[in-house]
C-alpha positions as CSV (number, residue, x, y, z in Angstrom):
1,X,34.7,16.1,1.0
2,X,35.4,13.7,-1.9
3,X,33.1,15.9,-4.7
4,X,31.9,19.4,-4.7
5,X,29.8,21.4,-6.9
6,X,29.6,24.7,-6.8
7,X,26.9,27.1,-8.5
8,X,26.8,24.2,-11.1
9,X,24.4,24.7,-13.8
10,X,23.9,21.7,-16.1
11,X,22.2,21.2,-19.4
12,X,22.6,20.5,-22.9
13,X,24.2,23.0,-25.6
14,X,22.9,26.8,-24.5
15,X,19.6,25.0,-22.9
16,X,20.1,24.8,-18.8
17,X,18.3,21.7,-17.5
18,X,19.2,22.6,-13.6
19,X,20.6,25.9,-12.6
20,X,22.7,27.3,-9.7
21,X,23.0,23.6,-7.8
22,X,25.3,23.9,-5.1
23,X,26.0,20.3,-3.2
24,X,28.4,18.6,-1.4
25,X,29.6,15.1,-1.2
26,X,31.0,13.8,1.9
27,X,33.2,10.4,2.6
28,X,31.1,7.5,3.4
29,X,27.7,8.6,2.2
30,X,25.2,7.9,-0.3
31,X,23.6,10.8,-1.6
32,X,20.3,10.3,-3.9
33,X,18.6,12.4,-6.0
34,X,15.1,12.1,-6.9
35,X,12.3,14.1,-8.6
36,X,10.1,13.5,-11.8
37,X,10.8,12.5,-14.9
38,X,13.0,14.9,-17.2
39,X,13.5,17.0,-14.0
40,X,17.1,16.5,-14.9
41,X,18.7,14.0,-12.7
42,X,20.5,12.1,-15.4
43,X,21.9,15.5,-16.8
44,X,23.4,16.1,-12.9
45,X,25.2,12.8,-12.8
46,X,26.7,13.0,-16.3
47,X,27.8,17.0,-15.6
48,X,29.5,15.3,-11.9
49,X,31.3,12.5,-13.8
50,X,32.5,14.5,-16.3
51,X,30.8,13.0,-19.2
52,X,29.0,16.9,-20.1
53,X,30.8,20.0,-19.6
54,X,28.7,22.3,-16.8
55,X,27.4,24.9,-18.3
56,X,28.4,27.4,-15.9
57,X,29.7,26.7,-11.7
58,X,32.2,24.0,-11.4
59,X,32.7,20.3,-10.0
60,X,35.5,19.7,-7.6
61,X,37.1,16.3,-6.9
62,X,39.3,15.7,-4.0
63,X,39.6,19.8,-3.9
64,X,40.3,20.1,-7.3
65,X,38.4,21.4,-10.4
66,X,40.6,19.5,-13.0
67,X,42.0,16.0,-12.8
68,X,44.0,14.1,-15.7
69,X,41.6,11.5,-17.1
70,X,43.7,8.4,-16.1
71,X,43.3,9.8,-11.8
72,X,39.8,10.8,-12.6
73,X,39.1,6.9,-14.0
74,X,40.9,5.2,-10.8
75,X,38.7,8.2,-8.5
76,X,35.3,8.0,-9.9
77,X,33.5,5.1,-11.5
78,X,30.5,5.8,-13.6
79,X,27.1,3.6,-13.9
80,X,24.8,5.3,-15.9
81,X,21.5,4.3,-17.5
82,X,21.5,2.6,-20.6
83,X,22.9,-0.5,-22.6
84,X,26.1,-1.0,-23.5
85,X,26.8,-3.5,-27.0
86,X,29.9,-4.3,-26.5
87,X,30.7,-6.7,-29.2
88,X,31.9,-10.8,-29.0
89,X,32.2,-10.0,-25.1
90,X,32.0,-12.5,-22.4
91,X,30.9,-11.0,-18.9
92,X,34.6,-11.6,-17.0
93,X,35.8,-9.1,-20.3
94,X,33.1,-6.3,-19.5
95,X,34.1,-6.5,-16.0
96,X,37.7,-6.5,-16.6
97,X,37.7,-3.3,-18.6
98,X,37.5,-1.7,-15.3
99,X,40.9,-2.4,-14.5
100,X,42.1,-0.7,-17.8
101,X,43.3,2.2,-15.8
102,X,45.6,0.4,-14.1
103,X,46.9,-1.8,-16.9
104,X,48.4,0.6,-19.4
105,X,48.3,1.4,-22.7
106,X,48.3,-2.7,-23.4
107,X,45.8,-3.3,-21.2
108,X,48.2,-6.8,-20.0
109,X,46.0,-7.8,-16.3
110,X,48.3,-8.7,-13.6
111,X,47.7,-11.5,-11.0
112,X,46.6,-8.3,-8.7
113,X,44.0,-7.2,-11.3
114,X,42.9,-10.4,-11.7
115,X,42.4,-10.9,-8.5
116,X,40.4,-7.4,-8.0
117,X,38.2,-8.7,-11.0
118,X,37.1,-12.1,-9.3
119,X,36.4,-10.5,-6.0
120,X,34.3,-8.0,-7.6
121,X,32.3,-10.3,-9.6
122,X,32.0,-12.6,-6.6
123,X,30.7,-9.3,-4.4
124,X,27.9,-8.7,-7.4
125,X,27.0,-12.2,-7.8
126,X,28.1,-12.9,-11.2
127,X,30.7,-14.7,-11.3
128,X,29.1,-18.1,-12.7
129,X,28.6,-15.7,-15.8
130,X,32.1,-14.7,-16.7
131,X,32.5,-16.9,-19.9
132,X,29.0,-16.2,-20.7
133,X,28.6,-13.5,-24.2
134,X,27.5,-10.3,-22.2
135,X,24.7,-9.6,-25.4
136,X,22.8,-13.1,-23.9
137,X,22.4,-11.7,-20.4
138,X,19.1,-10.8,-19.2
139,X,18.6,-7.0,-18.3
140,X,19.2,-7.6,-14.7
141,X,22.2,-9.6,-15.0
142,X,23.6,-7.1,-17.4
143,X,23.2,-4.2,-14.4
144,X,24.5,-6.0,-11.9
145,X,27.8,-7.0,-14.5
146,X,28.2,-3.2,-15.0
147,X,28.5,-2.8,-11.5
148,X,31.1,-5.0,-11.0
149,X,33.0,-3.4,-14.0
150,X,32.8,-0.1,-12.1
151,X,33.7,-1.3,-8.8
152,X,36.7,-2.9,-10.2
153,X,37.9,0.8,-10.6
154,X,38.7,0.7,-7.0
155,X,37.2,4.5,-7.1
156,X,36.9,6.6,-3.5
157,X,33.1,8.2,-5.3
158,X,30.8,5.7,-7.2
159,X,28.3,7.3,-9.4
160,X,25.1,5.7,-10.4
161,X,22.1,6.5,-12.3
162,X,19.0,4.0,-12.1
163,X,20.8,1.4,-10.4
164,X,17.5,-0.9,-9.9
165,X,16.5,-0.4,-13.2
166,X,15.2,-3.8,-14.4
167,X,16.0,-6.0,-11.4
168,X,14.1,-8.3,-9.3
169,X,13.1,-7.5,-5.7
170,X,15.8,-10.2,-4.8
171,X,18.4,-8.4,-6.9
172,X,17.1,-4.8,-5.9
173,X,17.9,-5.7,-2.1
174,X,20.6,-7.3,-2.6
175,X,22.4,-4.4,-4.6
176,X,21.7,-1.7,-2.4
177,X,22.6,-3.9,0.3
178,X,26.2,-4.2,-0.8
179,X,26.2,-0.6,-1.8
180,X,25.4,0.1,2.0
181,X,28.5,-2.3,2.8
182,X,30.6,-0.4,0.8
183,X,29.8,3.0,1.7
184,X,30.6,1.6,5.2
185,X,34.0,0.8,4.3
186,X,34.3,4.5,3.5
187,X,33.0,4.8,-0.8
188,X,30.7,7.8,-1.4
189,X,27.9,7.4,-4.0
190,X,25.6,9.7,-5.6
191,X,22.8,8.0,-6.9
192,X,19.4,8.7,-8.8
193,X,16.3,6.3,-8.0
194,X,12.5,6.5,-9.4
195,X,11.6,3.8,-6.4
196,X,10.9,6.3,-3.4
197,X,10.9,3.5,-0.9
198,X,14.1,2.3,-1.6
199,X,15.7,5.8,-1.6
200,X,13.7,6.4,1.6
201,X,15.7,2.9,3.5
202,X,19.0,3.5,2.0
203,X,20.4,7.5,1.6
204,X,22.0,9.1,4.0
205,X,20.6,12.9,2.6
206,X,17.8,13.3,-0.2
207,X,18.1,15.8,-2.8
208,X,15.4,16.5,-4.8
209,X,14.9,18.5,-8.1
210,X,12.5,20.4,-9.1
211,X,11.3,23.0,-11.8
212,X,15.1,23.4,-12.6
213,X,16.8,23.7,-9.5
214,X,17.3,22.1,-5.9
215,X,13.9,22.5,-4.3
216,X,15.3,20.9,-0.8
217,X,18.3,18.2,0.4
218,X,17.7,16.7,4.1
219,X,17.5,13.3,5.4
220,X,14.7,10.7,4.5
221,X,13.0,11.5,7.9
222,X,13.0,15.5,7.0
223,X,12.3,14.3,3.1
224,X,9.5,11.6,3.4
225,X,7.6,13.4,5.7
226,X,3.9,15.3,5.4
227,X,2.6,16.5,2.2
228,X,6.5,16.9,0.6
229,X,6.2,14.1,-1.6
230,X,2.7,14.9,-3.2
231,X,4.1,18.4,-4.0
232,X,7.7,17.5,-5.4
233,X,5.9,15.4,-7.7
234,X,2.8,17.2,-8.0
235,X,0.5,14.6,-7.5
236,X,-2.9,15.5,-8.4
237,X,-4.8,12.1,-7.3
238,X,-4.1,9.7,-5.0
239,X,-1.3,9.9,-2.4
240,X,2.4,9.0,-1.1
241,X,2.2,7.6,1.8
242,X,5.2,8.5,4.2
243,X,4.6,6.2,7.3
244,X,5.1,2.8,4.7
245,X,7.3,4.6,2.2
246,X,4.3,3.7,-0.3
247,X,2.0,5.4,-2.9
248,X,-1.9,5.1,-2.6
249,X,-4.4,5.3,-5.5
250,X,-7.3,7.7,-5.1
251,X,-10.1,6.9,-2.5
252,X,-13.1,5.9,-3.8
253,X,-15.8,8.3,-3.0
254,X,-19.2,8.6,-2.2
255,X,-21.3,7.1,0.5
256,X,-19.7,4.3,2.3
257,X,-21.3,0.5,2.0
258,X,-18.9,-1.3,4.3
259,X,-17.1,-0.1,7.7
260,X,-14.1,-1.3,8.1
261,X,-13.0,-1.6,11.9
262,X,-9.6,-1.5,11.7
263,X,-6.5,-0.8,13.5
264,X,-2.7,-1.9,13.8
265,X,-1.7,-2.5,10.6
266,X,-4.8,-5.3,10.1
267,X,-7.7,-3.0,8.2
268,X,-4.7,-1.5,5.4
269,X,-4.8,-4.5,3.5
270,X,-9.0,-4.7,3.6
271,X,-8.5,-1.1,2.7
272,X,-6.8,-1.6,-0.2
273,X,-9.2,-4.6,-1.5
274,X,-12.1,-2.3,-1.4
275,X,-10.2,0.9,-3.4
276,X,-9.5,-2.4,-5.8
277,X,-13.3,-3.2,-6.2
278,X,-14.0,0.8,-6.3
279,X,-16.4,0.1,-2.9
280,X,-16.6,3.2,-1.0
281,X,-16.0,2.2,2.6
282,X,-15.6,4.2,5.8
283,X,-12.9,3.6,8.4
284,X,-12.7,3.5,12.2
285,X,-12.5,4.1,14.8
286,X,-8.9,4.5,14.2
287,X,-6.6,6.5,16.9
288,X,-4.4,9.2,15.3
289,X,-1.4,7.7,15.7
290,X,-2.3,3.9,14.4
291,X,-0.7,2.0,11.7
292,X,-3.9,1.6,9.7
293,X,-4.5,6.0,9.9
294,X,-2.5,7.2,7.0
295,X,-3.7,4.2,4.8
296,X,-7.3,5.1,6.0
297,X,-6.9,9.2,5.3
298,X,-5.8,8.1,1.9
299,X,-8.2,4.9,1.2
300,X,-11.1,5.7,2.6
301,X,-14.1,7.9,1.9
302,X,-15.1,8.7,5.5
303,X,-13.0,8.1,8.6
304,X,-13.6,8.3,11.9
305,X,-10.6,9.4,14.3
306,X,-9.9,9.7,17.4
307,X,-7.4,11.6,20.3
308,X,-4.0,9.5,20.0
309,X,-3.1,7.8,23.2
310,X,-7.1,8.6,24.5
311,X,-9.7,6.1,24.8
312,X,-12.2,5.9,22.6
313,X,-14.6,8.9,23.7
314,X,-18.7,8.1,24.0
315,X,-19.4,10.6,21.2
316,X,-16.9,9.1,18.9
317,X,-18.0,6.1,19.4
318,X,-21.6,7.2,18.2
319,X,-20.5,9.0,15.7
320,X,-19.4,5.9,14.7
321,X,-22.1,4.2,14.8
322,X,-24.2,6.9,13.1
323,X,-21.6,5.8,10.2
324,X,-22.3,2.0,10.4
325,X,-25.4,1.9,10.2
326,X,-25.9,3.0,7.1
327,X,-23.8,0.3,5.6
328,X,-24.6,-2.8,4.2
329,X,-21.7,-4.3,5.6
330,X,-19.2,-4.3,8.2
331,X,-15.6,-6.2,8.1
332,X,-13.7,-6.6,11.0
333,X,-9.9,-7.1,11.1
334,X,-9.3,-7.1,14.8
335,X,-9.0,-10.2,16.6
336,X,-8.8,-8.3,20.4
337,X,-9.3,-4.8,21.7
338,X,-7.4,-3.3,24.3
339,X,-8.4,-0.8,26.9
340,X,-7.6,1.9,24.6
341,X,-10.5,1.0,21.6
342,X,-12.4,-1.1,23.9
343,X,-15.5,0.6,22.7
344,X,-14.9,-0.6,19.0
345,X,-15.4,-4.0,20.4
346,X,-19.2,-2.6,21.1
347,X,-19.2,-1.6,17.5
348,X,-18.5,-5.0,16.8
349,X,-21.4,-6.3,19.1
350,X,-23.2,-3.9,17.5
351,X,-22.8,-5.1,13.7
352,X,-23.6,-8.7,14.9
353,X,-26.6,-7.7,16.6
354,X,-27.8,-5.8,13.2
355,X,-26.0,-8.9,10.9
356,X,-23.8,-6.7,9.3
357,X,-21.3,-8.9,10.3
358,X,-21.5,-11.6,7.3
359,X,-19.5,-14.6,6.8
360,X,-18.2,-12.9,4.0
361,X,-17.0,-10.8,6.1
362,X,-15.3,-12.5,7.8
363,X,-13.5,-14.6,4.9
364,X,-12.1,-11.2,4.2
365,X,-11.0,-10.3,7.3
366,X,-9.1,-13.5,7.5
């Protein structure tokens, strides 16, 4: 256990922003919080770095409840949202103030620290900005400085709020990669993240806040799975889907003007061409377990499902067809059927025979 909290309650003044949280931080993991906006996440992460005093409960590092700030700065490194101004700084001298713990009251860098500072600008990528004026550096470049400033603290817990904040997909994959490394190599972090994907691919457990307290903790696969999502963040239209670690805008309703036969991953991209166009389509006939069914439940106005691991069934496949005919259109995104949708492949005869099946329709079936 490298940080525990114990019947923490955070907040500002007299006002409580989360109550009663209770969480522990083991060596070696990365533990991310997420939940709406103003739901409080920042306030947590300030109260476990010691930047805000808890308003009631208590934060324990390495067992204790009190550490003198020059052990607490070499334990616990701190990157919290927002920009710094530090004045007539280059890069190398924002990063190198992480050593400032272990320099002394004249802050004099040793060939050690120096050392520590290049690796750790060479691990985030910056170190062809070190005589660059920190105040020129593009958003991203600026995050991924800070975190070399923090990881020159050599701490046993890194803290970090928003890390992702203004980088590139690159950049984003790239940081969490090494923060993955790292926490291999035994660091703990504690983390907040708006990107749900990326919290899904890289935590180890999942807390999430809500209405003022810890509504659940579990792993991604406990967290990211069913209806959670929707409710944590009480989603009123459209949808999270769980299987691609992706939201989905609301269906477009109404009765259907294309079909869509779909499955294995190849109709989710038609699907989400027609919710573009706001064309009401229907979907199928898609097994229960395909890669195409969650996009389809969320996509589409009217789908038609079948068993999973069952061959298409004579009555869904006419209930299918009752379905297609009606349309003015029908788009196809499989290039072979197997024995277990075999019959969609008579759907597809079927369109042809009533020229549903266009040349456009192909085009956008690619």
């Amino acid at each position: 256990m490298v940080l525990h909290a114990e019947h923490l309650t955070v907040g500002y003044g007299r006002t409580a922003v989360v109550e009663d949280m209770t969480l522990t931080i083991e060596k070696g993991e990365i533990v991310t919080l997420i939940g709406a906006n103003g739901a409080g996440k920042s306030t947590i992460l300030k109260t476990l770095a010691a930047q805000l005093a808890p308003l009631s409960g208590c934060v324990m590092l390495d067992g204790r409840e009190k550490m003198p700030p020059e052990e607490l700065a070499k334990y616990l490194s701190v990157m919290l949202t927002g920009h710094i101004h530090p004045e007539l700084m280059t890069c190398y001298e924002v990063a190198a103030s992480g050593r400032y713990p272990y320099t002394g009251r004249f802050g004099i860098l040793s060939q050690h620290d120096k050392d520590v500072i290049a690796a750790k600008m060479a691990l985030t990528a910056v170190t062809e900005l070190k005589d660059t004026p920190f105040d020129k550096l593009s958003d991203g470049q600026k995050q991924r400085v800070m975190l070399a400033r923090a990881l020159c603290q050599e701490p046993d817990i890194l803290i970090m709020d928003e890390p992702t904040s203004y980088l590139d997909i690159r950049h984003k994959v790239g940081l969490l990669t090494l923060v993955r490394q790292l926490v291999r190599e035994g660091l703990s972090v504690v983390m907040s993240l708006h990107e749900l994907e990326l919290a899904e691919r890289v935590a180890d457990r999942i807390v999430c806040i809500r209405e003022g307290h810890i509504d659940r903790i579990g792993t991604p696969e406990e967290i990211f799975s069913g209806n959670y999502i929707r409710e944590l963040f009480a989603m009123d239209e459209g949808g999270y889907e769980a299987l691609y670690g992706v939201p989905e805008l609301p269906a477009v309703r109404g009765t259907p003007e294309v079909f869509v036969i779909g499955g294995g991953g190849t109709g989710v991209p038609v699907y989400r061409m027609l919710q573009r166009k706001g064309i009401p389509f229907a979907a199928g006939v898609l097994h229960e377990n395909d890669l195409d069914y969650p996009a389809a439940l969320a996509l589409a106005s009217v789908v038609i499902p079948e068993h999973a691991f069952q061959s298409i069934r004579p009555d869904t496949l006419q209930r299918a067809m009752d379905v297609m005919v009606t349309c003015r259109e029908v788009i196809c995104c499989c290039k072979k059927f197997g024995e277990m949708n075999a019959r969609n492949e008579q759907l597809l005869m079927h369109a042809k025979e009533m020229h549903l099946l266009t040349e456009d329709s192909l085009i956008l079936s690619g």
